[in-house]
N, CA, C and O atoms as a CHARMM CRD file, in Angstrom:
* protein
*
  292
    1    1 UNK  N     23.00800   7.43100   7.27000 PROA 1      0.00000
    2    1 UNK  CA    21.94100   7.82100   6.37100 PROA 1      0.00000
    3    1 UNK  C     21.52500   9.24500   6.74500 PROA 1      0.00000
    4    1 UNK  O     21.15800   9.62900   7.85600 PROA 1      0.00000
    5    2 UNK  N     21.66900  10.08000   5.43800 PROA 2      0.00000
    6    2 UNK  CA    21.08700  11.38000   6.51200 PROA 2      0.00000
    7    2 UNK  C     19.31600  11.33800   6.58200 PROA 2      0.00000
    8    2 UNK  O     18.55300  10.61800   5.93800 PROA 2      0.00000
    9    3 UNK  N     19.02200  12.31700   7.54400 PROA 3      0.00000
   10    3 UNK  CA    17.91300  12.44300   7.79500 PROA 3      0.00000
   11    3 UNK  C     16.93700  13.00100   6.66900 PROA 3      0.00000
   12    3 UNK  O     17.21300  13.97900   5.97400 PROA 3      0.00000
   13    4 UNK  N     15.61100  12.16700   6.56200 PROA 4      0.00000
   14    4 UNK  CA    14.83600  12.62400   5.57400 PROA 4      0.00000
   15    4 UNK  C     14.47800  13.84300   5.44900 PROA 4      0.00000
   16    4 UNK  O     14.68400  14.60900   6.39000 PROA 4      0.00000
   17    5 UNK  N     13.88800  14.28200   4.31400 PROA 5      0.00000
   18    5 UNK  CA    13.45000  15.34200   4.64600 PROA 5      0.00000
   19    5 UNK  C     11.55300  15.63700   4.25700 PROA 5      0.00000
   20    5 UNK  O     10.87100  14.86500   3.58300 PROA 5      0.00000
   21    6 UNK  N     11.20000  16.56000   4.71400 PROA 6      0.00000
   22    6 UNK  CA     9.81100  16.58800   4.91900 PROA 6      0.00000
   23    6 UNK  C      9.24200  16.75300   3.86700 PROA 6      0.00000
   24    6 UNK  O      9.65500  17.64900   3.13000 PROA 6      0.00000
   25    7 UNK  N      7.91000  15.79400   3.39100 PROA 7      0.00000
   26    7 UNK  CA     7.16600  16.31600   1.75000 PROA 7      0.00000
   27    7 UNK  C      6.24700  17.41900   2.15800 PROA 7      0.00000
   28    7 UNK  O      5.87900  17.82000   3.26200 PROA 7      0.00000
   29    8 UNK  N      5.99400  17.77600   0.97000 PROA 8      0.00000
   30    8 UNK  CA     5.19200  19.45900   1.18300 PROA 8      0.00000
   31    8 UNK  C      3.82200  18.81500   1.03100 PROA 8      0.00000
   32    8 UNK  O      3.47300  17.69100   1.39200 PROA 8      0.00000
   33    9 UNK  N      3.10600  19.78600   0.40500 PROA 9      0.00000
   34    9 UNK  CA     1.77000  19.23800   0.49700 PROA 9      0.00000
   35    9 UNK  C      1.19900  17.93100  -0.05400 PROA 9      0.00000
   36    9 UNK  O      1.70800  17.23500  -0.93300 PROA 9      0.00000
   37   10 UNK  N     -0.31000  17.64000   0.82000 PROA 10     0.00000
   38   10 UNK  CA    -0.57900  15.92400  -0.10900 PROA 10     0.00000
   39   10 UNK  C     -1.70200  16.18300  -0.28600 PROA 10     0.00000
   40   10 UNK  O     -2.40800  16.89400   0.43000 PROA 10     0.00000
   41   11 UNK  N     -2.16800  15.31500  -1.83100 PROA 11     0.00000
   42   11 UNK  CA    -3.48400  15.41000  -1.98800 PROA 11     0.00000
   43   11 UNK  C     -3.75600  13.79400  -1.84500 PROA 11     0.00000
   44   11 UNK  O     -2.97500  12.91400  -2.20500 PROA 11     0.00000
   45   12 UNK  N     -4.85600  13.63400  -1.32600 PROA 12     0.00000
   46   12 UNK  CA    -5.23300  12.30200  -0.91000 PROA 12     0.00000
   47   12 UNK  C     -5.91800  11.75600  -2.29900 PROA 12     0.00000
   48   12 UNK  O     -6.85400  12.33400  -2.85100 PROA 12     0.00000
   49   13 UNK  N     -5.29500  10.53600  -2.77900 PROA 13     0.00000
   50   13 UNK  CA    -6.30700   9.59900  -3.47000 PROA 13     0.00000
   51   13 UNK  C     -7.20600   8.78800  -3.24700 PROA 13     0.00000
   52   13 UNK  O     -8.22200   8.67500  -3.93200 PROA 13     0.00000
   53   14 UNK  N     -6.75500   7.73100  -1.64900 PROA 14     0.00000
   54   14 UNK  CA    -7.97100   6.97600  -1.24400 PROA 14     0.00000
   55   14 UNK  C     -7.54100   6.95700   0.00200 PROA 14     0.00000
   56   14 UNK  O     -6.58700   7.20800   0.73800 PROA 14     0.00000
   57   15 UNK  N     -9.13600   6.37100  -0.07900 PROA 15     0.00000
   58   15 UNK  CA    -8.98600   6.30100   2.05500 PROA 15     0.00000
   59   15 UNK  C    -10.25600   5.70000   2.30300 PROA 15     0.00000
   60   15 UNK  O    -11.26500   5.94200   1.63900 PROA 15     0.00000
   61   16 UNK  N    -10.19000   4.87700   3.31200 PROA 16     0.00000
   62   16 UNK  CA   -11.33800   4.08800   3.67200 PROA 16     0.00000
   63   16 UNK  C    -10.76500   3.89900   5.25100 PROA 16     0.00000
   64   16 UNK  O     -9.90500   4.63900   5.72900 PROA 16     0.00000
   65   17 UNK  N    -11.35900   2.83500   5.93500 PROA 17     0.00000
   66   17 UNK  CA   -10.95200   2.34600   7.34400 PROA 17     0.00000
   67   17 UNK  C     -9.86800   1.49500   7.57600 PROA 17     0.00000
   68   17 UNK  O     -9.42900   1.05000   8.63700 PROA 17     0.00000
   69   18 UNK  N     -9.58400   1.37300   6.67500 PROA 18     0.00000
   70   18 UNK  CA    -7.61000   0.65100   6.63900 PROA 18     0.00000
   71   18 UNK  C     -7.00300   1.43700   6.38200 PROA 18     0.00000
   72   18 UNK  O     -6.34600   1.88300   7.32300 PROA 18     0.00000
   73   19 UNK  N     -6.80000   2.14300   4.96700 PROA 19     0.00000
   74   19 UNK  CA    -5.66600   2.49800   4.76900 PROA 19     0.00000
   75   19 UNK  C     -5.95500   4.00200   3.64200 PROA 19     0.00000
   76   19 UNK  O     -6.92700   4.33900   2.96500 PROA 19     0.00000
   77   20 UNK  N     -4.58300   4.62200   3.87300 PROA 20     0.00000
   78   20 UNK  CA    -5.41700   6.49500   3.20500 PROA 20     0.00000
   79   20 UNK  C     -4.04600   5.96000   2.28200 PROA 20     0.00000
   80   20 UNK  O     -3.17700   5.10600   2.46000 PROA 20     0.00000
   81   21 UNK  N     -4.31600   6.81400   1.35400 PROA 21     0.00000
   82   21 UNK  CA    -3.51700   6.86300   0.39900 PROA 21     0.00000
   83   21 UNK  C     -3.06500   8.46700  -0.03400 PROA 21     0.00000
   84   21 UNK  O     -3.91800   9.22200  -0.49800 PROA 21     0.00000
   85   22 UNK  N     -1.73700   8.88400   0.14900 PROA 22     0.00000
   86   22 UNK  CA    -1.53000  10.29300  -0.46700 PROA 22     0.00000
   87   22 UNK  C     -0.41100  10.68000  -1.37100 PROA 22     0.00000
   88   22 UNK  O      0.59400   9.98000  -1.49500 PROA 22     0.00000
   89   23 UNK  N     -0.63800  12.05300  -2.14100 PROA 23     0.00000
   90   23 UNK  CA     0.85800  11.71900  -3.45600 PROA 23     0.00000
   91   23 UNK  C      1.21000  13.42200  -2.71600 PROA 23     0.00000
   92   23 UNK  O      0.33200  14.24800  -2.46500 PROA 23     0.00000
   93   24 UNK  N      2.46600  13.58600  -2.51900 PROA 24     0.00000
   94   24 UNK  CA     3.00400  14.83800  -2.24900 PROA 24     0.00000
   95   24 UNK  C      3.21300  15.56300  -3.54800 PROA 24     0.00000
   96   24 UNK  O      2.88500  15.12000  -4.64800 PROA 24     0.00000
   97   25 UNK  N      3.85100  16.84100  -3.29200 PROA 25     0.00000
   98   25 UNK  CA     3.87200  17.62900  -3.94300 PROA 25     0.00000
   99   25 UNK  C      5.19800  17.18200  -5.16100 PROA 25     0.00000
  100   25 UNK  O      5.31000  17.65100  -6.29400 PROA 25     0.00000
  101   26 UNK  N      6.10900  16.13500  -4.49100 PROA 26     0.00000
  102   26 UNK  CA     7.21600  15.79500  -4.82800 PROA 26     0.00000
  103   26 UNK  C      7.05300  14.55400  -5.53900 PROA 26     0.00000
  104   26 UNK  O      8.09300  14.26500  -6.13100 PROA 26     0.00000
  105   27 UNK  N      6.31200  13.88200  -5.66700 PROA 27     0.00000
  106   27 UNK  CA     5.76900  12.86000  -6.61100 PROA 27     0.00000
  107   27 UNK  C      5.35100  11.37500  -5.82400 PROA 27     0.00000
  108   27 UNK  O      4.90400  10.30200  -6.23000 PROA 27     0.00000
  109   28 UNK  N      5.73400  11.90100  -4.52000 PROA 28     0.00000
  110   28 UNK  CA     6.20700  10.43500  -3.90300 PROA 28     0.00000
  111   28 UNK  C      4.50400  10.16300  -2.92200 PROA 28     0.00000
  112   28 UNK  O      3.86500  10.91400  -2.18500 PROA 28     0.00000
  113   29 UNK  N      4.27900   8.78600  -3.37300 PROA 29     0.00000
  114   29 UNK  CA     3.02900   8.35200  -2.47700 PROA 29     0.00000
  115   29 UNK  C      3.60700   8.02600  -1.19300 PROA 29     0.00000
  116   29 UNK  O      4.78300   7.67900  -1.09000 PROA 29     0.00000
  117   30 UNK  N      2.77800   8.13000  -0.16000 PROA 30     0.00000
  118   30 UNK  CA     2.39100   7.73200   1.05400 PROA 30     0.00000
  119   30 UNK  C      1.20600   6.68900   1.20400 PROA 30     0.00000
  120   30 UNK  O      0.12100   7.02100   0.72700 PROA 30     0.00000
  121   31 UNK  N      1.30000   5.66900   1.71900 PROA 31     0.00000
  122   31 UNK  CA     0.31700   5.06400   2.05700 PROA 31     0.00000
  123   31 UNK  C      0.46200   4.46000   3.46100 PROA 31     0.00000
  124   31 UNK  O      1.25600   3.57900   3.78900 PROA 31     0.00000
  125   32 UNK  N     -0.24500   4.95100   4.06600 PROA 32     0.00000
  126   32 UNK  CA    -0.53800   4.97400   5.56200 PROA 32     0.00000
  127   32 UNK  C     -1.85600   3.72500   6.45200 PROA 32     0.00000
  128   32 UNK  O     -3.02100   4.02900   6.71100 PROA 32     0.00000
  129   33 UNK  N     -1.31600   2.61900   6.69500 PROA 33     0.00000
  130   33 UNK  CA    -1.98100   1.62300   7.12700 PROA 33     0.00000
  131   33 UNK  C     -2.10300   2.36300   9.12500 PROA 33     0.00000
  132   33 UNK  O     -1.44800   2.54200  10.15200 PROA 33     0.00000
  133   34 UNK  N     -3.46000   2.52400   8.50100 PROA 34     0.00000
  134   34 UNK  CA    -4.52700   3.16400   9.75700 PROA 34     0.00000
  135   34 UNK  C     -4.18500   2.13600  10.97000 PROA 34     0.00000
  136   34 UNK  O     -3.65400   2.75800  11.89000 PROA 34     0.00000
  137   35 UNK  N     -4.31800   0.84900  11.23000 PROA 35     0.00000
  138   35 UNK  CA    -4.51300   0.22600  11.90900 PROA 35     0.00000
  139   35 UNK  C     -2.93600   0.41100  12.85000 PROA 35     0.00000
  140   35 UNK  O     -3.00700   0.65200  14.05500 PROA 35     0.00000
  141   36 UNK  N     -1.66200   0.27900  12.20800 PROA 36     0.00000
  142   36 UNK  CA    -0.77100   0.39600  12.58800 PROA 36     0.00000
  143   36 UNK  C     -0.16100   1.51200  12.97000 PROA 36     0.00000
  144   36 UNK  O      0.38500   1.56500  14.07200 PROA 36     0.00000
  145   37 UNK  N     -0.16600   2.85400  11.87700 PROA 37     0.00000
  146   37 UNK  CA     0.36300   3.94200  11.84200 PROA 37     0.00000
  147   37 UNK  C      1.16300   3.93100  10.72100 PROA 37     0.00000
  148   37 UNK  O      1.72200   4.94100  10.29400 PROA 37     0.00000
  149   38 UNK  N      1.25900   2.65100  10.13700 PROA 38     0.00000
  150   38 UNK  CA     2.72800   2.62100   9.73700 PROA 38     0.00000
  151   38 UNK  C      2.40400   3.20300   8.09200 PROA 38     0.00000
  152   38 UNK  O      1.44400   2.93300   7.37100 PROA 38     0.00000
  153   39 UNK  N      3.60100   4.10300   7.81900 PROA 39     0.00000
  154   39 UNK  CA     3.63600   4.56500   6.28800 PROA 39     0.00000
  155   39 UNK  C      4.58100   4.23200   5.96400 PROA 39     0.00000
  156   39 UNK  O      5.59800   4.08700   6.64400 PROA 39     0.00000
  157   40 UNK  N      4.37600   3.98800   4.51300 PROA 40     0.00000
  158   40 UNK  CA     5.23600   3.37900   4.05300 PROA 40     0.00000
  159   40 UNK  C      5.52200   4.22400   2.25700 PROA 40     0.00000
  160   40 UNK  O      4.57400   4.06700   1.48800 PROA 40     0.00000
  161   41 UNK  N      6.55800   4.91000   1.78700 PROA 41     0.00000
  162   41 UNK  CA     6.52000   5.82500   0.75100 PROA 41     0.00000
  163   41 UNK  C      7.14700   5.48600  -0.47300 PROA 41     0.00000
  164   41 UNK  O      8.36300   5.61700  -0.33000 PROA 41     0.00000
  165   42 UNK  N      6.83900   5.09300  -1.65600 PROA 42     0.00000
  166   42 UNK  CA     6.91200   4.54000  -2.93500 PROA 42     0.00000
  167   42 UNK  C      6.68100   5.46700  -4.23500 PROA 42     0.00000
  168   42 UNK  O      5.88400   6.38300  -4.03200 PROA 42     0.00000
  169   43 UNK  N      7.12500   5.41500  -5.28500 PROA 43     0.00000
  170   43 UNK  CA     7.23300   5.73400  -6.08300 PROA 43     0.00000
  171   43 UNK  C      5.91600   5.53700  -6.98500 PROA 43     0.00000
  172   43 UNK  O      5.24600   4.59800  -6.55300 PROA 43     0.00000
  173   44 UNK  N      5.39700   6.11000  -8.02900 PROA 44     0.00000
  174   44 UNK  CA     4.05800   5.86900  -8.86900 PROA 44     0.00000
  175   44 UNK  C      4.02700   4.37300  -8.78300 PROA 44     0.00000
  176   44 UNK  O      3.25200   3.72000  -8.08500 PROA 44     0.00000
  177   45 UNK  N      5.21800   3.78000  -9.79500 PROA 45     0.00000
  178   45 UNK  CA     5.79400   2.61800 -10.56800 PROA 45     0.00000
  179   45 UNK  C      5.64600   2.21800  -9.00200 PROA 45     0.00000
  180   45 UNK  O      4.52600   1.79500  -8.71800 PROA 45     0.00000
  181   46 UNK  N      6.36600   2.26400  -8.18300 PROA 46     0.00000
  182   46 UNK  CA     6.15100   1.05500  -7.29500 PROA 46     0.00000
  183   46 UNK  C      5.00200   0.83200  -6.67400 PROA 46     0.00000
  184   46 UNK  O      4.63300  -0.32000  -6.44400 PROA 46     0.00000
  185   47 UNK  N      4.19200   2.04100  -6.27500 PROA 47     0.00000
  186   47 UNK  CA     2.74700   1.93300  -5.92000 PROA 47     0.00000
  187   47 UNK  C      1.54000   0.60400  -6.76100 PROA 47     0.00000
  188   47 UNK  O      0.56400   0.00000  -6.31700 PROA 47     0.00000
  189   48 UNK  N      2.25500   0.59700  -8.15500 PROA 48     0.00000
  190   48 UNK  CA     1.35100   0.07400  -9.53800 PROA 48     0.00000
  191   48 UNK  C      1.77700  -1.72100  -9.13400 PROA 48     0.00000
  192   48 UNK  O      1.09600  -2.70400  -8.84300 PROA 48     0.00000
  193   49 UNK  N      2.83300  -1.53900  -9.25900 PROA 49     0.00000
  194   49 UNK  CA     3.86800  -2.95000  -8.48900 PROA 49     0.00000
  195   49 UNK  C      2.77500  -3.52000  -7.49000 PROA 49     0.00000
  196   49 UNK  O      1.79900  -4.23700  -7.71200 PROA 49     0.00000
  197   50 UNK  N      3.28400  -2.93800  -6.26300 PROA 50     0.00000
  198   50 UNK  CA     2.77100  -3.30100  -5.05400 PROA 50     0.00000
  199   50 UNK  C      1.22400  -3.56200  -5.33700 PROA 50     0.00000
  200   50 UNK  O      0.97300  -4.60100  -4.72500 PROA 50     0.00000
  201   51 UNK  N      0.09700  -3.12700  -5.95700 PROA 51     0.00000
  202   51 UNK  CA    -1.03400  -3.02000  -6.19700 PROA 51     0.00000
  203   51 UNK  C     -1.40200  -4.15500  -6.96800 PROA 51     0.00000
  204   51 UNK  O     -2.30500  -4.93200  -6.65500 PROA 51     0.00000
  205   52 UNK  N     -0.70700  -4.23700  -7.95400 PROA 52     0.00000
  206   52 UNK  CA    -0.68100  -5.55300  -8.93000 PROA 52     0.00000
  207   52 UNK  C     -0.40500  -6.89500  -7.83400 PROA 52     0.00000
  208   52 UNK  O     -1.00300  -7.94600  -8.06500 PROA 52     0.00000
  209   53 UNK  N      0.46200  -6.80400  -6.72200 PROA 53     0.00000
  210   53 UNK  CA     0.74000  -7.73900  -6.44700 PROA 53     0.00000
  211   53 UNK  C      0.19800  -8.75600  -4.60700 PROA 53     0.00000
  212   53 UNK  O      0.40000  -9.76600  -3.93100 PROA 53     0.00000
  213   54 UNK  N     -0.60300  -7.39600  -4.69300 PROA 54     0.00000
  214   54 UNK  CA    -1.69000  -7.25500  -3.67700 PROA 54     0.00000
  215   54 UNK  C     -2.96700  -8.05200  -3.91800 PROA 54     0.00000
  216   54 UNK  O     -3.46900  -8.91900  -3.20300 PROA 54     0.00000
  217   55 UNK  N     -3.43300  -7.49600  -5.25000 PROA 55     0.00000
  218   55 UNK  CA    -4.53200  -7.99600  -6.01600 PROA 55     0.00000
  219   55 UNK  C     -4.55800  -9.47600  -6.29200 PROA 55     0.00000
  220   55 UNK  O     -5.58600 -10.15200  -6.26900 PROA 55     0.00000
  221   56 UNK  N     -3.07100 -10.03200  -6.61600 PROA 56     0.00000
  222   56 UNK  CA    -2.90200 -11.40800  -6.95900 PROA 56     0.00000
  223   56 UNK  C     -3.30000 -12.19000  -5.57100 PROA 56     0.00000
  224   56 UNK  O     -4.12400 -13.10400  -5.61800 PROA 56     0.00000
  225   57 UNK  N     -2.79000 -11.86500  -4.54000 PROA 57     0.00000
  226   57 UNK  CA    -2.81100 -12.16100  -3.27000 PROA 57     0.00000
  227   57 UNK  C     -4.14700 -12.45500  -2.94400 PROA 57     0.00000
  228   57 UNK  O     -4.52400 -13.62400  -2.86600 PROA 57     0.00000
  229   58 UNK  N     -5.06000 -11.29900  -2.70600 PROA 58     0.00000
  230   58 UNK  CA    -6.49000 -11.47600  -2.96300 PROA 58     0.00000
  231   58 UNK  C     -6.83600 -12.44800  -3.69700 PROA 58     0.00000
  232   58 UNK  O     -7.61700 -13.33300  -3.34800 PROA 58     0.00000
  233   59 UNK  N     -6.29800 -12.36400  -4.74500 PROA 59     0.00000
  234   59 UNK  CA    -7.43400 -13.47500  -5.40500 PROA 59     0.00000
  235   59 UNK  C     -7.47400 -14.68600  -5.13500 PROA 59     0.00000
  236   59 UNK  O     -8.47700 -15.39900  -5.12000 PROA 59     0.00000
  237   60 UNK  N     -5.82200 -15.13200  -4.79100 PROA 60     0.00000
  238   60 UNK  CA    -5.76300 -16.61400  -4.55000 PROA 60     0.00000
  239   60 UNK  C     -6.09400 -16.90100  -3.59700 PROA 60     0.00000
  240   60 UNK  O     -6.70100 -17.97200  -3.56700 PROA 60     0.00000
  241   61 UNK  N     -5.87500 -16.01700  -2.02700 PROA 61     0.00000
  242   61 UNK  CA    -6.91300 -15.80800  -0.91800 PROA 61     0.00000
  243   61 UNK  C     -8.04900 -16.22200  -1.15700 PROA 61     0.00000
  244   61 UNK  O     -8.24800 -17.26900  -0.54100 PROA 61     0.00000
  245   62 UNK  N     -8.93300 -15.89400  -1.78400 PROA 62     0.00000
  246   62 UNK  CA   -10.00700 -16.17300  -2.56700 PROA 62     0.00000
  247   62 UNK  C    -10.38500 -17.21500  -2.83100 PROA 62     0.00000
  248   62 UNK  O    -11.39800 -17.60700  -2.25300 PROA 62     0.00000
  249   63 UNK  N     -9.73700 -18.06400  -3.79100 PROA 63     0.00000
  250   63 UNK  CA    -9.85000 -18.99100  -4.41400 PROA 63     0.00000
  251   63 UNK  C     -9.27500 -20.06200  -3.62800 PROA 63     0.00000
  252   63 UNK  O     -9.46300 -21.22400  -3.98900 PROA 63     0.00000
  253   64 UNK  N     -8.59700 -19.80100  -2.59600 PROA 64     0.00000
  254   64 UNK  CA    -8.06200 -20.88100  -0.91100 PROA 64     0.00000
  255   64 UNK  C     -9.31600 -20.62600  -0.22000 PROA 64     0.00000
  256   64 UNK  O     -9.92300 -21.57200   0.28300 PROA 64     0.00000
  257   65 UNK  N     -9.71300 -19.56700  -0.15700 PROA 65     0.00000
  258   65 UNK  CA   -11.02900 -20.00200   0.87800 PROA 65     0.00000
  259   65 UNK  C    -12.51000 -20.79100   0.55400 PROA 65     0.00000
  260   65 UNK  O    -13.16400 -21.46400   1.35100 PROA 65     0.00000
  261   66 UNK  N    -12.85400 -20.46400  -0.99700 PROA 66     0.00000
  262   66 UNK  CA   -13.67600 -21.60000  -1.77000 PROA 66     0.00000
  263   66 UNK  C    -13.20600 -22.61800  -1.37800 PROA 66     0.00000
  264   66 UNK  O    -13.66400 -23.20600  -0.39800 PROA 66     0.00000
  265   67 UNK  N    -12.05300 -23.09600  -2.15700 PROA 67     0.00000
  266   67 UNK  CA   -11.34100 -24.69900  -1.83900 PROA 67     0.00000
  267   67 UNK  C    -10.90200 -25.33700  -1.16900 PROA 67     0.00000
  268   67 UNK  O    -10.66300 -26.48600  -1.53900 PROA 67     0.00000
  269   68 UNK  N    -10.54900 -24.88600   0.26100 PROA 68     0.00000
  270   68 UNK  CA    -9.71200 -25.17800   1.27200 PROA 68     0.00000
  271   68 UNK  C     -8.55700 -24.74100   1.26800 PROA 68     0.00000
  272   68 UNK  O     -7.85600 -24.40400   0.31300 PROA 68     0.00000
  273   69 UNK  N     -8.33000 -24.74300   2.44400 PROA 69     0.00000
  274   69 UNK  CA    -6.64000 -24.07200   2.03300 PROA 69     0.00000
  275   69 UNK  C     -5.22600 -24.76000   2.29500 PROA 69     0.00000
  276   69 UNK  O     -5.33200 -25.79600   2.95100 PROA 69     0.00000
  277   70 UNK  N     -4.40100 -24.54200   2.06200 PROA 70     0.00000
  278   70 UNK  CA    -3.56100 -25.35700   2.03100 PROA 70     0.00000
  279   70 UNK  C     -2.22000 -24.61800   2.51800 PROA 70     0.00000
  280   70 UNK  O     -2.02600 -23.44700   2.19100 PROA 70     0.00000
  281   71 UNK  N     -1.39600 -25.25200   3.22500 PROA 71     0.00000
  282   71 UNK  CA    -0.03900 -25.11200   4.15800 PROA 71     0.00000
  283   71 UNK  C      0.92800 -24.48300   2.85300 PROA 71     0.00000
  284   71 UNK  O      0.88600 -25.26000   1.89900 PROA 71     0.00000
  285   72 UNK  N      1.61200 -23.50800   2.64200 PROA 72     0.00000
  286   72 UNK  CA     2.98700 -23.76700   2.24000 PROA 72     0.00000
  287   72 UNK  C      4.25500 -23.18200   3.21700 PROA 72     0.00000
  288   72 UNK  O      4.43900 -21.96600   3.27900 PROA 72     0.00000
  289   73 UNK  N      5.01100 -24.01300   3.88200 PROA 73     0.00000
  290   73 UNK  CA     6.15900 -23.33100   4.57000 PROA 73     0.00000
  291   73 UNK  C      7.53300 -23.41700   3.57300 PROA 73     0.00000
  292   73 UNK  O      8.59600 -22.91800   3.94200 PROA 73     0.00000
């Protein structure tokens, strides 16, 4: 694999105490989980993906901790 190469500038969209969010100059997001270090770099479309499918997560999180929760392996 060759070696990546470096994005130019970022403007930050979000950021709180978890996690910053940034889009380079090159189109590509960064989102950087504070706690770990770890970044991880996606496309608009996959950012929208991942977000959509985050949110679902939450909710049913959610709706397991009202009701009890339940095992799935």
């Amino acid at each position: 694999m060759p070696p990546s190469k470096p994005c130019g500038q970022h403007t930050e969209l979000a950021s709180n105490n978890s996690v910053r969010v940034t889009k380079c100059t090159c189109g590509t997001v960064h989102i950087t989980l504070l706690a770990s270090g770890v970044t991880v770099r996606m496309s608009a479309d996959a950012l929208r993906g991942t977000a959509s499918g985050l949110r679902a997560a939450l909710e049913r999180m959610d709706e397991t901790s009202a009701l009890g929760s339940t095992t799935i392996n």
